[in-house]
C-alpha positions in Angstrom: -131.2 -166.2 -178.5 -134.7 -165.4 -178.8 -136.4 -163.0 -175.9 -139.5 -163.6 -174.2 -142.3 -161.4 -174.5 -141.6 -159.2 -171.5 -138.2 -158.7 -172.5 -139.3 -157.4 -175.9 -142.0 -155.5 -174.6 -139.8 -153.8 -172.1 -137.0 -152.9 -175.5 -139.8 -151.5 -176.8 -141.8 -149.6 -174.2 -140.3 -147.0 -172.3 -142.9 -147.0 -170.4 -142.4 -150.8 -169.0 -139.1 -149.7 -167.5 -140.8 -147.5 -165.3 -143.4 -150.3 -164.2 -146.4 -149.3 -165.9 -147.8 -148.8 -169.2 -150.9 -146.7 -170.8 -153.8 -146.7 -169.1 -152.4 -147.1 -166.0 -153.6 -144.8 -163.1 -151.2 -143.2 -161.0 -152.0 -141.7 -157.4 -155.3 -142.4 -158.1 -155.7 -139.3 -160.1 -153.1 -139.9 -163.9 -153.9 -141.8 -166.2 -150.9 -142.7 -168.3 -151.6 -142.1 -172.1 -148.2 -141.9 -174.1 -144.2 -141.4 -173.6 -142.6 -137.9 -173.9 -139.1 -138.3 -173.7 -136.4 -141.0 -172.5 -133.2 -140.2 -170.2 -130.9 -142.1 -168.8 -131.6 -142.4 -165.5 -135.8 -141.7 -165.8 -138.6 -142.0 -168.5 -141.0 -138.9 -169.0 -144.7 -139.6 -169.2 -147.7 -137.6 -170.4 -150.9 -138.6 -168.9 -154.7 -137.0 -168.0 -155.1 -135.8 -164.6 -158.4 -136.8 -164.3 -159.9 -134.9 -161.5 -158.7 -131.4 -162.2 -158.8 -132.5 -166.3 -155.8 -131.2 -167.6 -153.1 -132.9 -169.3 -149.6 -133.6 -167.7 -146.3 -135.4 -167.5 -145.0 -136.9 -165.0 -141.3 -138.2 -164.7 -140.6 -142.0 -163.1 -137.1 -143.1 -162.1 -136.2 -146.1 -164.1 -136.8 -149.3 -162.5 -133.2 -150.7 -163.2 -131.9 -147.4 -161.3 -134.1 -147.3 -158.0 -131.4 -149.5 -156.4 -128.8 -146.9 -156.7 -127.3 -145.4 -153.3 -128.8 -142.4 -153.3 -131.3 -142.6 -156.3 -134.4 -141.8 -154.5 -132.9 -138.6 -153.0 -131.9 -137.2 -155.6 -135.1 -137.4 -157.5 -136.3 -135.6 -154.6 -134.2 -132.8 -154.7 -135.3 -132.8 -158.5 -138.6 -132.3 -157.9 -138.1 -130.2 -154.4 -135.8 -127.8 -156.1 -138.9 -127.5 -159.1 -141.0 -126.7 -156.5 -139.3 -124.5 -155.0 -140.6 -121.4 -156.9 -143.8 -120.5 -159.2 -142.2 -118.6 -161.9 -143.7 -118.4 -166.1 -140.2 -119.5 -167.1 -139.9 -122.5 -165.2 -141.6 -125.6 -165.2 -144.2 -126.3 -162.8 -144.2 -129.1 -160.4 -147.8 -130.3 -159.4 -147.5 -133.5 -156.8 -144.5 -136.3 -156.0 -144.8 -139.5 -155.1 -143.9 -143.3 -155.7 -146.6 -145.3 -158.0 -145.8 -149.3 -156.1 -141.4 -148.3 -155.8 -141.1 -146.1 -158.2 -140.3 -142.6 -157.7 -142.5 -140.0 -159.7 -143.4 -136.6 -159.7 -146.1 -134.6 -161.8 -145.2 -131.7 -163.8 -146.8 -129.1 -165.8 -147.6 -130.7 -169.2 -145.9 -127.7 -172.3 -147.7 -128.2 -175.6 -145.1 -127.9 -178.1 -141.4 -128.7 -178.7 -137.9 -128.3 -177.1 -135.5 -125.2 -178.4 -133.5 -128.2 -180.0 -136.2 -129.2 -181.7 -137.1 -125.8 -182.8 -133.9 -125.1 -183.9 -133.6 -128.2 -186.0 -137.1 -127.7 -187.5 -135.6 -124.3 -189.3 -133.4 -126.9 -191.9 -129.7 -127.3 -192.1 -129.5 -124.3 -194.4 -132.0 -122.2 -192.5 -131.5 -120.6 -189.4 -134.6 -119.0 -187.2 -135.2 -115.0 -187.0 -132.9 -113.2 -184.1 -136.0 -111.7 -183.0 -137.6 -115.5 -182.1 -133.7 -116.2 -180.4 -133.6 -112.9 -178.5 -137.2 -114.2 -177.1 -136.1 -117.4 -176.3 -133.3 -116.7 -174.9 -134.3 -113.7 -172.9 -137.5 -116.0 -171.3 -134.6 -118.5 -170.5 -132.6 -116.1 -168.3 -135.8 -115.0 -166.9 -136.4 -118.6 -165.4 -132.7 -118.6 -164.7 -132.8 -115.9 -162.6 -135.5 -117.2 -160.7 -133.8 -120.6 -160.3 -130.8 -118.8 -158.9 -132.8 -116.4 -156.2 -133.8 -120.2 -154.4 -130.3 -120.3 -153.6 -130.4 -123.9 -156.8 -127.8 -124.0 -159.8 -129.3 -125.7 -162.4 -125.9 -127.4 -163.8 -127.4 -128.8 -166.9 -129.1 -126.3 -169.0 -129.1 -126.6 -172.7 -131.8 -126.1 -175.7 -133.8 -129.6 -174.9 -133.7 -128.7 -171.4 -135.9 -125.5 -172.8 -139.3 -126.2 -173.6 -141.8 -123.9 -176.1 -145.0 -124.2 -176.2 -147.6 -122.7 -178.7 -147.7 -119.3 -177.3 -143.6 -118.8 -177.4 -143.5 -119.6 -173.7 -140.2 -120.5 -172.8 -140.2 -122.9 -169.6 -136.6 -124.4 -168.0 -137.0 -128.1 -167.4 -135.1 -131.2 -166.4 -133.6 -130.3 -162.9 -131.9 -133.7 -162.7 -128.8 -132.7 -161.8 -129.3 -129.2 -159.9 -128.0 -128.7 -156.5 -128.4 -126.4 -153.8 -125.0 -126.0 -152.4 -123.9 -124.7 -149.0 -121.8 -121.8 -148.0 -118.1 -123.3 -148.9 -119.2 -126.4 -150.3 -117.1 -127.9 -153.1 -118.7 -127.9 -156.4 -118.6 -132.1 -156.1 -118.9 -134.6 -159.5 -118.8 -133.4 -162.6 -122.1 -133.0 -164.2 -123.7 -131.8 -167.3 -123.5 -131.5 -170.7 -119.8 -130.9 -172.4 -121.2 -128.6 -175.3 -122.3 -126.2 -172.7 -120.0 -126.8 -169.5 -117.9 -123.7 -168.2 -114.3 -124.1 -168.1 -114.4 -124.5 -164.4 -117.3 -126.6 -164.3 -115.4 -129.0 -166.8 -112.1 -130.0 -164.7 -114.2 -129.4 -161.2 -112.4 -126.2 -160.3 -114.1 -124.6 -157.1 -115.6 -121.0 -157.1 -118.0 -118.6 -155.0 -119.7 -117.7 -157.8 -121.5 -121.1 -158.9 -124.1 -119.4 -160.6 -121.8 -118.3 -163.5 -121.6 -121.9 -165.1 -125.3 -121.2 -165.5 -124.6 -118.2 -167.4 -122.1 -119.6 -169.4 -124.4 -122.5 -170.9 -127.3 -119.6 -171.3 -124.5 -117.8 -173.4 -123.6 -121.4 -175.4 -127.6 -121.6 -175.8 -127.7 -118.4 -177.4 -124.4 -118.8 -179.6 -126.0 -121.8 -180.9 -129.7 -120.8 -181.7 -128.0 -117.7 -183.5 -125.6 -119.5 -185.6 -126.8 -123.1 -185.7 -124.0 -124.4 -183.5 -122.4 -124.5 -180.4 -119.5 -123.0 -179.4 -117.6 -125.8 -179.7 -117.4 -129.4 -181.3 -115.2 -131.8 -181.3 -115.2 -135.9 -181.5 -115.5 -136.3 -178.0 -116.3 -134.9 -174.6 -112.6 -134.5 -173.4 -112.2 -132.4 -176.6 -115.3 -130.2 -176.2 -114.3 -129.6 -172.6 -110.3 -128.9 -173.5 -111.7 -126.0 -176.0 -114.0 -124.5 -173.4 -111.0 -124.0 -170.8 -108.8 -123.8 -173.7 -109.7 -122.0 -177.2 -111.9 -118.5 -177.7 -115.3 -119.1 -179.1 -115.3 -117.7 -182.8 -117.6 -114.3 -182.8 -121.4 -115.3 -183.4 -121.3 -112.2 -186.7 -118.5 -114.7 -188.4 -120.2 -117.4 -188.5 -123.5 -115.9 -189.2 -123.6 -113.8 -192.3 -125.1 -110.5 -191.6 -125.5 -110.5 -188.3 -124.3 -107.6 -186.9 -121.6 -107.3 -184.3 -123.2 -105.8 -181.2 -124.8 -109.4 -181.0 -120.8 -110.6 -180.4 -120.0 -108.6 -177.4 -123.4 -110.1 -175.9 -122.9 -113.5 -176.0 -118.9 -113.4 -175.8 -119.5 -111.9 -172.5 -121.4 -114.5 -171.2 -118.9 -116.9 -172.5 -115.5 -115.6 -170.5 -113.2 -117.7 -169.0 -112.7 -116.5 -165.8 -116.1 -116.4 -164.2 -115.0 -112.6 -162.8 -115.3 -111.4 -166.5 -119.3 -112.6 -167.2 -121.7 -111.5 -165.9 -123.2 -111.1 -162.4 -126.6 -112.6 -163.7 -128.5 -114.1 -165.9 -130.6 -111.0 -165.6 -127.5 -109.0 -166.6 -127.1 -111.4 -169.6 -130.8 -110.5 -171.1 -130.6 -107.1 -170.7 -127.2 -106.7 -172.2 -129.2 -108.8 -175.5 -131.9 -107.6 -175.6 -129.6 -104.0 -175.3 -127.5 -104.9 -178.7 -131.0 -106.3 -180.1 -133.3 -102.8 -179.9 -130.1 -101.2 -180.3 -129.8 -99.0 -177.1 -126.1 -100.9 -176.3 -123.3 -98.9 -176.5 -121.0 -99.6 -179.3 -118.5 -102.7 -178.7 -115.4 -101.8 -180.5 -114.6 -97.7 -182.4 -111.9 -97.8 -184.8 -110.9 -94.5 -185.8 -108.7 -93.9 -188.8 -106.7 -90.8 -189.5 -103.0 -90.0 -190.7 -103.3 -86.8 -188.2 -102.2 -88.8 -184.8 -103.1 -85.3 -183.0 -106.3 -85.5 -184.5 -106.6 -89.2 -183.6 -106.0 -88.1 -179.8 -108.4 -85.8 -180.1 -111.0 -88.0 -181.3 -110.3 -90.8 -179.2 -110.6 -88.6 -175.7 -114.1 -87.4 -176.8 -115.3 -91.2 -177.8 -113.8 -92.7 -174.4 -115.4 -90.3 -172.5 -119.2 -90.6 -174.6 -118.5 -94.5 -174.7 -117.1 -95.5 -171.7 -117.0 -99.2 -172.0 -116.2 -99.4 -175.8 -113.0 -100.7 -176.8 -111.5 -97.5 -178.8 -108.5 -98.7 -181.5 -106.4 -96.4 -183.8 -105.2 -96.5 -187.3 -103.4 -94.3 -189.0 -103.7 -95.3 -192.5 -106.2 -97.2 -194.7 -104.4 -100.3 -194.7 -103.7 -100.6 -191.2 -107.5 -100.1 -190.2 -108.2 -103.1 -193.0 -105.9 -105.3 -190.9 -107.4 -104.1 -187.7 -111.0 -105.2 -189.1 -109.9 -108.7 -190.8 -108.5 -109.4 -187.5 -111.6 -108.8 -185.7 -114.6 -106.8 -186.5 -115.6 -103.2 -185.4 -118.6 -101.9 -184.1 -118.2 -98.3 -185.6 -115.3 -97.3 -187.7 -114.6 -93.3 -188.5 -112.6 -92.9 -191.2 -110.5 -89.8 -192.5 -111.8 -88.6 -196.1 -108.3 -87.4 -197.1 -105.3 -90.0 -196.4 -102.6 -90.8 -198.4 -102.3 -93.6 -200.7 -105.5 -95.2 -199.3 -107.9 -92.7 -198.7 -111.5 -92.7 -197.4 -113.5 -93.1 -200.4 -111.4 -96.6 -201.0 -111.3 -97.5 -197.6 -114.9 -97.4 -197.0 -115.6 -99.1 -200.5 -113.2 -102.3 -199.2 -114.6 -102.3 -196.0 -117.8 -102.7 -197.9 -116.7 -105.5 -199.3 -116.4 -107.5 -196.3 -119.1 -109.6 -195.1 -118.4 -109.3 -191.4 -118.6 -105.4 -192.0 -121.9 -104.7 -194.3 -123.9 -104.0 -191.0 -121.4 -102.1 -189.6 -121.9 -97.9 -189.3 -118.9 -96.1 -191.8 -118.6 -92.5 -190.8 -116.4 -90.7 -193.1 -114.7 -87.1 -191.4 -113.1 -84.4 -193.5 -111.5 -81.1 -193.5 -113.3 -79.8 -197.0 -116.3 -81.4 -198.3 -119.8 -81.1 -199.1 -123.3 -82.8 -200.9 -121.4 -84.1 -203.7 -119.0 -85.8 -202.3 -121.4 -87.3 -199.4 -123.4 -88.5 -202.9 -120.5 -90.3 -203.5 -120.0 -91.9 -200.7 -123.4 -93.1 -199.4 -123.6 -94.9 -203.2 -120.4 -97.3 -202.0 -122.1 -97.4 -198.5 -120.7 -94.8 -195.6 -123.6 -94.0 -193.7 -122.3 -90.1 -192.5 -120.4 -87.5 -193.5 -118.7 -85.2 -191.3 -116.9 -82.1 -191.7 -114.2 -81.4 -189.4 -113.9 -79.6 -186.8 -116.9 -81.6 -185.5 -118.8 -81.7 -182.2 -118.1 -84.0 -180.0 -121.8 -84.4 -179.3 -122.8 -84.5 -183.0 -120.3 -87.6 -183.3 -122.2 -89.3 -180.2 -125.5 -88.6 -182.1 -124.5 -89.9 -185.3 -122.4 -92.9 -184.2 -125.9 -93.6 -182.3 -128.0 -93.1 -185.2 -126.3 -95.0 -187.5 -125.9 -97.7 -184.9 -129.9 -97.8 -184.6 -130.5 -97.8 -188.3 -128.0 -100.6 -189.2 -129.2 -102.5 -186.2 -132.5 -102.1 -187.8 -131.7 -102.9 -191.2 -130.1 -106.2 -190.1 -133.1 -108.4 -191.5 -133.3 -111.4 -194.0 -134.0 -109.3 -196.7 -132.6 -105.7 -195.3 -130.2 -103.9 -197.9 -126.4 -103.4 -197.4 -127.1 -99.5 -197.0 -129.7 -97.1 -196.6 -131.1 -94.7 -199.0 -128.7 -91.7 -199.3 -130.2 -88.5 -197.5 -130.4 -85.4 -198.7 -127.7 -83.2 -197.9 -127.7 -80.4 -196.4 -125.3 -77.7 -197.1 -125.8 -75.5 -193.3 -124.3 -77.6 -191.3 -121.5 -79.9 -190.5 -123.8 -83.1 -189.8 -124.8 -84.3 -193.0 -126.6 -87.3 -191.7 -130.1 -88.3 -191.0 -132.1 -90.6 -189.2 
């Protein structure tokens, strides 16, 4: 059957959904000039506000959805709870208003391309600098923040909901689905996107602390920009939302070559099931990334690897008190602590020179040999030792050598140290270890910056 000419004009015009089409003035003051996006339930316009000239977009209901029950109000709220703050981070939201029946509302117009788009536009094979992600993300959280202190939940946040423009603004868009709920008010429909929907958000489970499924899809967001994926995919929606509630996220580091582990306990955080185990904020979420990215976080996880277990006790008393929140784990051989890394990676591992069948030197070379642990700091300890056999070891990559007994505060300082310079060597073309230093044959801290 063959369509008239409105009906073909209308499949393929966007903009003839929404009632009007370019060149069309709006409110007296836009004129329409091109299509920006396409939703479901609305159609995104940019156009020329013509008495302030600037450029801007403005977002129309779709026609074929104006007759919905309740439509109309909640395009309102859209655009009320945009309005609701001024904020860099966060879109701006100029005017509202209905063009003949049509709902609208003008927003600020952002000259570049969504954080999906970005993402894609680095290649299949090619993912974008963690210094670009830790800015995105970390602008993201800002506007999160300031979404949350309006008392609104955004409910749908994801990378094309995250506009960039030229400058490496980030701005949070697309309130469609944000609500402002009420002291004991049930979290009602399910809404949003199943890649990045919390566990509780995605079977409808009531909480005080709404805010959190925010946090979570901030933390899916930054999993994904870092390692080209989210979380979790599957063939449908029920799937992706059974592996939220269900399955724990594979660390960022083992899916991302060379990316070092303090990123892990970053994102992971943001990504815990039970709401009570991320964090408070989104506020709390940046600073704990941009912690693991300049390097000031505390190590995640210490793995410290001696056949002495009175030493071992020692050791691990002095780190729990220096590192209060790190997870501290022991081994007491070479091929345990392998087994304790290939299970999941450390943050730190000290490692005892003199062990029996698998000593230090071998130890630290298969470690070494592991992907998930060439930006990870190898301390080597020992009761006897000295410059050559540090030379030795910083050629199959340990990064200190101690001699025992040691200082609790000189481990501190080295396990810091090393942290910071691996951190730092963590670029596209860094090398798996640093320049051996000289050694120095006064002391027991044979390390340097």
């Amino acid at each position: 059957m063959r369509k008239d000419s409105a009906s073909l004009r209308a499949s393929r015009d966007p903009l003839a959904d929404v009632g009007v089409e370019k060149g069309t003035l709006v409110g007296g003051t836009y004129r329409i000039d091109g299509v920006l996006g396409v939703g479901g339930m609305g159609v995104v316009a940019s156009a020329l506000d013509e008495r302030l000239e600037r450029r801007v977009a403005i977002k129309f209901v779709k026609s074929s959805m104006t007759s919905l029950p309740l439509m109309k109000d909640l395009f309102a709220e859209e655009a009320r709870a945009m309005a609701r703050l001024s904020h860099p981070n966060v879109l701006a939201v100029y005017a509202f208003g209905e063009h003949d029946t049509t709902p609208y509302f003008v927003m600020e117009y952002v000259d570049g391309q969504t954080a999906e788009q970005w993402l894609h536009g680095h290649g299949k094979d090619a993912l974008p600098s963690v210094d670009d992600i830790v800015k995105i993300v970390s602008q993201a959280c800002d506007g999160v923040d300031a979404i949350h202190a309006t008392g609104t939940i955004h409910r749908d946040l994801k990378p094309s909901n995250l506009l960039i423009d030229k400058a490496f603004r980030v701005a949070v868009g697309d309130f469609g689905v944000a609500r402002t709920p009420e002291p004991g008010e049930a979290p009602g429909q399910l809404v949003g996107t199943a890649a990045y929907m919390a566990p509780e958000a995605a079977f409808g489970e009531e909480t005080f602390r709404e805010q959190a499924r925010d946090v979570y899809a901030l933390g899916c967001i930054a999993y994904e920009l870092l390692v080209g994926r989210p979380p979790f995919v599957g063939a449908s929606d029920m799937n992706v939302l059974t592996q939220h509630v269900l399955q724990a996220p594979v660390p960022p580091s083992q899916r991302r070559p060379g990316l070092p582990a303090v990123y892990d306990e970053a994102v992971l955080k943001a990504l815990a099931k039970d709401v009570d185990d991320r964090y408070l904020s989104a506020g709390d979420f940046r600073n704990a990334l941009l912690a693991a990215h300049r390097g000031t976080a505390d190590p995640t996880r210490i793995l410290v690897v001696d056949d002495d277990p009175d030493w071992r006790e020692i050791l691990v008393s002095s780190l729990s008190a220096r590192f209060p929140r790190s997870v501290i784990d022991q081994a007491g051989d070479g091929a345990a602590a392998l087994e304790a890394f290939c299970e999941r990676p450390y943050s730190v591992v000290l490692v005892d020179l003199e062990m029996p069948e698998m000593d230090g030197t071998k130890l630290t070379g298969l470690l070494r040999n592991i992907q998930s642990a060439h930006y990870t700091p190898i301390i080597v300890l020992t009761a006897a030792g000295g410059p050559s056999e540090w030379k030795r070891l910083s050629a199959i990559g340990a990064d200190a050598f101690l001699v025992k007994p040691v200082d609790p505060e000189d481990v501190e300082l080295v396990i810091r140290r090393t942290l910071r310079a691996r951190r730092a060597a963590a670029g596209p073309n860094a090398s798996i270890a640093p320049p051996p230093p000289s050694p120095a044959s006064s002391t027991s801290l044979l390390s340097v910056d």
